[in-house]
N, C-alpha and C positions, 0 to 999 in steps of 0.2 A: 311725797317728794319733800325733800330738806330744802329750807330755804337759802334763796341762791347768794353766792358772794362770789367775789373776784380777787385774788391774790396777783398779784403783778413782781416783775423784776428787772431789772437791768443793770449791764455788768459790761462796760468795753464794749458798746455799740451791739450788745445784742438786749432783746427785748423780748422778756415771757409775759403771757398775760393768761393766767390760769382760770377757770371757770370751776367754779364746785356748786354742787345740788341744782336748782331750777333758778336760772340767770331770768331775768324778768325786766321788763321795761322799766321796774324802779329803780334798778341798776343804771339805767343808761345815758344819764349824766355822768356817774362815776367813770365807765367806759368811756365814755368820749372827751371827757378829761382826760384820761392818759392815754389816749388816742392823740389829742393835739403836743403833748409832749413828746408821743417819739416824731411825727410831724414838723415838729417846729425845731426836732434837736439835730444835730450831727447824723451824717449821713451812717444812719442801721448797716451792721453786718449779716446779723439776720433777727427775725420776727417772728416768733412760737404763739403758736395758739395751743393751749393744754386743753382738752376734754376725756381727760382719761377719768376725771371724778363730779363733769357733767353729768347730770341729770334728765335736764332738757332747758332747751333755748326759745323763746318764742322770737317772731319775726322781725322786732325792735334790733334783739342782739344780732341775728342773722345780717340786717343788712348793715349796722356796725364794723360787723368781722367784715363782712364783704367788701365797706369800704375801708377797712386797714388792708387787706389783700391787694385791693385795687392802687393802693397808693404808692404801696411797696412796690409794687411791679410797675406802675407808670413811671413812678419818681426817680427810684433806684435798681429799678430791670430785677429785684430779690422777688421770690416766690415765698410768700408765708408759709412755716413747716405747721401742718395740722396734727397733732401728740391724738392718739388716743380717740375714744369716743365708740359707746356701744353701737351696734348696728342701725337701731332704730331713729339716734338721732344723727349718725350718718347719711340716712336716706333724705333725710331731711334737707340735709346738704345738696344733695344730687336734685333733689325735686325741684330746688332752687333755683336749680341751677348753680350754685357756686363752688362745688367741690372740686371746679378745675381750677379755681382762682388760686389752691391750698394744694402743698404736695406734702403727701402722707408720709412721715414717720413712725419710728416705734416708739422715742422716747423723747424728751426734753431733757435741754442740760438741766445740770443740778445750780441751780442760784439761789440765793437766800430770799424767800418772799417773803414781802406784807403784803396786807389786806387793804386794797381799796375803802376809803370808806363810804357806806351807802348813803351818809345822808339824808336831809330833809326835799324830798326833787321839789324846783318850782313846775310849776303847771304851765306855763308859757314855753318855758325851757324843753320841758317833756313832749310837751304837742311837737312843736320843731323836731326836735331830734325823733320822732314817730313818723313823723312826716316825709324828713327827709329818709330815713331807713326806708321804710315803704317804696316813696320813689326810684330810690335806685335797687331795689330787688326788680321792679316791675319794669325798668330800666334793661335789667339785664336778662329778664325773662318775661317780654311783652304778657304773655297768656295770664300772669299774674294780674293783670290789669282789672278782672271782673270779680276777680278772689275781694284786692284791697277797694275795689269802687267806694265803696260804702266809707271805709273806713279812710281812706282820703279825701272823699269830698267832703267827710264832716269836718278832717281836721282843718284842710280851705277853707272851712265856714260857709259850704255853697248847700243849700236845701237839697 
């Protein structure tokens, strides 16, 4: 797998945020940085997730996307268009549970991207945002609860 990056765009209240090779929790500052910018800007016309030259996602980004979907649709009644994405890490979606959050398209508009930059992550910053991802996957799909056990109690810092 090629290592993962994020190319983003926005253009007149619309918002792409592109995924290429294998998206990784070292990304996920970068992501939720430009997560609080479309958040905190002018109310979105619409909000694209690309996975057409995804790789694979682990559950950090998963519950990320989940909460830009989530906000779009609580905030502003918009449904996030999901572009793309081979089958395998479409299931992914579903086992999630969050691939109703996402309504499927064929393509994303055409806008001029750059590249998120990845960064040095801090390690405080990182646990938090794992943390909170975690919990709102498990949020939205109880069952997930014994999957992330482990991996949420260590980030609370509970034995």
């Amino acid at each position: 797998m090629s290592r993962g990056r994020i190319l983003v765009a926005e253009r007149d209240g619309v918002y792409l945020v592109k995924l290429l090779g294998d998206v990784r929790l070292t990304l996920c500052a970068s992501i939720s940085d430009y997560l609080q910018r479309i958040f905190s800007g002018p109310k979105p016309r619409a909000v694209y997730v690309d996975l057409s030259e995804a790789e694979g996602v682990d559950s950090t980004t998963l519950g990320l996307l989940a909460r830009l979907a989530l906000f779009t649709r609580d905030r502003y009644g918009l449904k996030t268009r999901l572009v793309g994405g081979e089958e395998g890490l479409l299931r992914v979606f579903d086992a999630m549970d969050i691939a109703e959050l996402f309504e499927r398209i064929p393509a994303a508009p055409d806008l001029p991207l750059t590249e998120l930059p990845a960064g040095e992550p801090d390690a405080e910053r990182t646990r938090q945002e794992v943390l909170a991802a975690h919990r709102l996957l498990v949020n939205l799909k109880p069952e997930l609860a014994t999957e992330f056990y482990d991996l949420i109690s260590s980030l609370e810092g509970n034995p």
